[in-house]
KOLTOR-97154 format. One record per residue (C-alpha): residue number from 0; residue in one letter; chain; x, y, z. Coordinates in Angstrom, 2 decimals, always signed. Each point is the difference from the previous one (the first is absolute). Example, Ala and Ser with C-alpha at 12.3 -4.5 7.8 and 13.67 -1.06 7.14 Angstrom:
{baza 0, a, A, {+12.30, -4.50, +7.80}} {baza 1, s, A, {+1.37, +3.44, -0.66}} 
This chain:
{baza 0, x, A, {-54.53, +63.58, -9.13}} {baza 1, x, A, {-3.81, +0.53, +1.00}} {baza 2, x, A, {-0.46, -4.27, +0.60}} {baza 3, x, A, {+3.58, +0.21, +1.63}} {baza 4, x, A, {-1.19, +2.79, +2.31}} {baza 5, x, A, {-3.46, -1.11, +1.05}} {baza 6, x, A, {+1.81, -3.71, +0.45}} {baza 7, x, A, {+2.58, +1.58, +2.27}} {baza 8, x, A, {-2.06, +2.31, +2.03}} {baza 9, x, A, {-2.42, -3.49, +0.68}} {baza 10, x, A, {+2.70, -1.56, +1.36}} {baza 11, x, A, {+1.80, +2.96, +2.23}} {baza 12, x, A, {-3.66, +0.80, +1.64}} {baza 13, x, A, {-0.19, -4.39, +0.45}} {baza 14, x, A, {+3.24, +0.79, +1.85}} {baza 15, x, A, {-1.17, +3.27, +1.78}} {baza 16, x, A, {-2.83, -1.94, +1.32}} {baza 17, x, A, {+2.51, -2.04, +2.22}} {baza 18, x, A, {+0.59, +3.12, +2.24}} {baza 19, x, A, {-1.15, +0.72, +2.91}} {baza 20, x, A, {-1.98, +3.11, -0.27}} {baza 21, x, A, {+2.72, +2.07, +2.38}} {baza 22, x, A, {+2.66, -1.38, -2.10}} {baza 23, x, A, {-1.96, +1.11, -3.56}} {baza 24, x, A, {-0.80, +3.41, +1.85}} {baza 25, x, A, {+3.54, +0.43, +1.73}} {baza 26, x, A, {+1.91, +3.26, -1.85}} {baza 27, x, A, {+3.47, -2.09, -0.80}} {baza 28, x, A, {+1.97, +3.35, -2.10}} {baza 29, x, A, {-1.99, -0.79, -2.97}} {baza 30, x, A, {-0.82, +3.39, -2.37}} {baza 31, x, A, {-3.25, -0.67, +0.96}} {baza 32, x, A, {+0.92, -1.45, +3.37}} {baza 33, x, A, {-1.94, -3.15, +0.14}} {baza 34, x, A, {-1.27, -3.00, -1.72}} {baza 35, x, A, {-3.29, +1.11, +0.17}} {baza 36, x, A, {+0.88, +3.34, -0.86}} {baza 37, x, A, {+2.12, -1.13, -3.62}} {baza 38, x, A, {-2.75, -2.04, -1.07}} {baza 39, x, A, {-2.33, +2.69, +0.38}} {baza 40, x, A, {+2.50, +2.38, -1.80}} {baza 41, x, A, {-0.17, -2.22, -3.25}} {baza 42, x, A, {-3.48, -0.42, -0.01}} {baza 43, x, A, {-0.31, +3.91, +0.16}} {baza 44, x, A, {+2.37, +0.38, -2.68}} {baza 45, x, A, {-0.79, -2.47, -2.31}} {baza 46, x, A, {-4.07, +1.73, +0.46}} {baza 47, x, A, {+1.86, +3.58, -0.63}} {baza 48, x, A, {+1.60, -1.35, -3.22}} {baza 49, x, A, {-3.29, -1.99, -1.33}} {baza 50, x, A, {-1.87, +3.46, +0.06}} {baza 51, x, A, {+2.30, +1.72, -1.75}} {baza 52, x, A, {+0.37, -3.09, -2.61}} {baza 53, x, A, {-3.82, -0.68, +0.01}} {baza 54, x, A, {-1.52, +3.73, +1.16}} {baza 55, x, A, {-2.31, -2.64, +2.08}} {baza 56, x, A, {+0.16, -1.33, +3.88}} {baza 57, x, A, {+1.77, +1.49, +3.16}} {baza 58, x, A, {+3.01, +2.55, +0.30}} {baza 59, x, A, {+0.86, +0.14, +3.42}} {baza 60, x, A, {+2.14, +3.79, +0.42}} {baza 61, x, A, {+2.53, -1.57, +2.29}} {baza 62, x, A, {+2.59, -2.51, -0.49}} {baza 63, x, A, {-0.09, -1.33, +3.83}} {baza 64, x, A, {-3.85, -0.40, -0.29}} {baza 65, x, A, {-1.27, -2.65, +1.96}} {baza 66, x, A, {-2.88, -1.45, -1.66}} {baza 67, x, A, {-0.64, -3.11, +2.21}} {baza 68, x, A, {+0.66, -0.37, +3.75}} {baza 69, x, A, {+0.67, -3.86, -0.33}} {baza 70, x, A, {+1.30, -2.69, -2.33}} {baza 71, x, A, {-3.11, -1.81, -0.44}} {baza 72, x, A, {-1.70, +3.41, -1.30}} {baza 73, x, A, {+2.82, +1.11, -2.09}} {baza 74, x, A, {+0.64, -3.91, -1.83}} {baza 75, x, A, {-3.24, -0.11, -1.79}} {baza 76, x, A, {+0.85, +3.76, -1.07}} {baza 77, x, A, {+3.28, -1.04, -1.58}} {baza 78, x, A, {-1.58, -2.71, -1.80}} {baza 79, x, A, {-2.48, +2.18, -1.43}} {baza 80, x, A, {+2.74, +2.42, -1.48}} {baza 81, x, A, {+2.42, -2.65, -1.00}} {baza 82, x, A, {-3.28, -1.35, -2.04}} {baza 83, x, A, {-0.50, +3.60, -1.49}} {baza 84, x, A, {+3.36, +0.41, -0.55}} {baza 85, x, A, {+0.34, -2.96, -2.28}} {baza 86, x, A, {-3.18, +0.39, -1.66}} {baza 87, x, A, {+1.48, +3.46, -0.94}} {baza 88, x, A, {+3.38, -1.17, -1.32}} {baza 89, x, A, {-1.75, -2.58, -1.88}} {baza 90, x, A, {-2.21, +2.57, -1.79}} {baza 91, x, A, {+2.83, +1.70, -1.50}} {baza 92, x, A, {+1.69, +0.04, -3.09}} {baza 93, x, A, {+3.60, +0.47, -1.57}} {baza 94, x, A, {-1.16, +3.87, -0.83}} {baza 95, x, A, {-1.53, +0.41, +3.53}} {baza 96, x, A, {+3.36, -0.83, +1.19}} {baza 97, x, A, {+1.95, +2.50, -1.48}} {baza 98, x, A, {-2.48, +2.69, +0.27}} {baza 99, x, A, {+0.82, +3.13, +2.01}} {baza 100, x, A, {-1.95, +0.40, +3.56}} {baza 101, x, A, {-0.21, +3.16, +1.50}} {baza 102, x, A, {-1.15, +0.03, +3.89}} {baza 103, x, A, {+1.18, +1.96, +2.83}} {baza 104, x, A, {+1.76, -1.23, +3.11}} {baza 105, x, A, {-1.64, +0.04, +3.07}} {baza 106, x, A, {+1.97, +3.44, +0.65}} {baza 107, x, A, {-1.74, +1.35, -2.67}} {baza 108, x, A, {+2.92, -0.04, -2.83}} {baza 109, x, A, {-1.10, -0.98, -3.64}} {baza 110, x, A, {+2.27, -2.62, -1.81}} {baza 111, x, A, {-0.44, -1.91, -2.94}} {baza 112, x, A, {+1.30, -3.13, -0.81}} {baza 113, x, A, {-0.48, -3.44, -2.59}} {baza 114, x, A, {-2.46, -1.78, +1.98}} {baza 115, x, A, {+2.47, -3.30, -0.35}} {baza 116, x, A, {+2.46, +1.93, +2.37}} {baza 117, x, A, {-2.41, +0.75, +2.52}} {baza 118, x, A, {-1.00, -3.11, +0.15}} {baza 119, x, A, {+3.78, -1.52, +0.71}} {baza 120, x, A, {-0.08, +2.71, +2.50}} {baza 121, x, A, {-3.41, -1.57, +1.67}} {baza 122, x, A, {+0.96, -3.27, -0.01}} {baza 123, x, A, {+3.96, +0.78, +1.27}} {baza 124, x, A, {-1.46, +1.77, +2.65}} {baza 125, x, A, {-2.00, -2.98, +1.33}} {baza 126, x, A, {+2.84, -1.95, -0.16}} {baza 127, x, A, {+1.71, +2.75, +2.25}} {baza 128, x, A, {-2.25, -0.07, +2.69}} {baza 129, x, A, {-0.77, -3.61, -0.26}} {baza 130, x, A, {+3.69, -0.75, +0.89}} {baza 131, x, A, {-0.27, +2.44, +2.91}} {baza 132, x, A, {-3.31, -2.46, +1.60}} {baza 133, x, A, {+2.00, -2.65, -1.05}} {baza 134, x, A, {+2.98, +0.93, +2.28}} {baza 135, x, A, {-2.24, +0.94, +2.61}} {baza 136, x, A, {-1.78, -3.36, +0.21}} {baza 137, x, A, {+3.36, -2.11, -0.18}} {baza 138, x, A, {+1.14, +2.44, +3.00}} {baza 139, x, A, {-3.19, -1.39, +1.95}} {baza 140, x, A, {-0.57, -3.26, -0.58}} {baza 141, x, A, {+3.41, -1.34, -1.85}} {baza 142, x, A, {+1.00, +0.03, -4.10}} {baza 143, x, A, {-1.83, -3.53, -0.32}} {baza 144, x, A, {-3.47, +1.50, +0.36}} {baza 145, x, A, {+0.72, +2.83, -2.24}} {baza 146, x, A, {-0.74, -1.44, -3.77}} {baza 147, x, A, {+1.83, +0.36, -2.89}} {baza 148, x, A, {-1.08, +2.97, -2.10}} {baza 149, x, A, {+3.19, -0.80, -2.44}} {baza 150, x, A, {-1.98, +0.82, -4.09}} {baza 151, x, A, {+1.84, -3.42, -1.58}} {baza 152, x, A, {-2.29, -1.94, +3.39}} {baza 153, x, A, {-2.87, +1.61, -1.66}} {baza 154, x, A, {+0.54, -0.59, -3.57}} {baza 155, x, A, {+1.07, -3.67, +1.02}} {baza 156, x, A, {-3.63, +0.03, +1.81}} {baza 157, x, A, {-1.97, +1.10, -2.42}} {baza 158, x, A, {+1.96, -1.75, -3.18}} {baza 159, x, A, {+1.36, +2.95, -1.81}} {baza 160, x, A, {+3.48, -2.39, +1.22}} {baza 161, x, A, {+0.32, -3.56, +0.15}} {baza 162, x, A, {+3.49, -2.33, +0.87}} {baza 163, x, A, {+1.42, -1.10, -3.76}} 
């Protein structure tokens, strides 16, 4: 799920970069309102939820945080966590996964949890939000310059599925 991810997010910012820079600022209804402003929600999250997996790197406090004002500051930024990200999930083993993680929400609430749940929870949440830019960019500029981010067009991509 980490190659899927970083694979998917690569092409959704290719597609983001299409916009016109009113169109990737424009508030469209979104949760967080814009293109601009979901992209910078995931890279916020996914930095909240790498400290609390790693104790190291940023924790923004809010989830509508804009780190980056454009999409050529924030793209480089999402590389670099997608990279981490990976690196992470490859470091781990079959105990790691089922170990408890404790953390607290950004409210301040403890939880605990098997660390192989939170991740499902990381990576089903960028698939969330990912559908939401997704929708907004077929809105603006039609559903053919929106890419697929369908999991089998990955796995058929990168080999893990191949026509019998």
């Amino acid at each position: 799920m980490a190659g899927y991810n970083g694979w998917a997010n690569q092409r959704l910012y290719a597609a983001a970069a299409g916009l016109a820079e009113d169109q990737y600022q424009a508030e469209r209804g979104a949760f967080f309102g814009s293109v601009h402003g979901t992209l910078n929600h995931l890279l916020v999250t996914d930095r909240i939820w790498m400290r609390r997996l790693t104790g190291a790197g940023e924790s923004p406090s809010r989830l509508d945080t804009i780190l980056f004002e454009t999409l050529a500051a924030l793209t480089p930024a999402r590389e670099a966590e997608d990279t981490r990200l990976l690196a992470f999930i490859m470091g781990l083993g079959e105990a790691d996964l089922v170990a408890p993680l404790a953390y607290a929400n950004t409210a301040g609430q403890l939880f605990e949890q098997p660390l192989a749940t939170v991740l499902d929870h990381l990576f089903n949440h960028q698939t969330h939000h990912r559908g939401q830019v997704h929708c907004l960019i077929s809105g603006f500029l039609g559903k053919g310059a929106a890419p697929s981010l369908d999991l089998i067009q990955y796995q058929r991509e990168t080999g893990l599925a191949a026509a019998a």
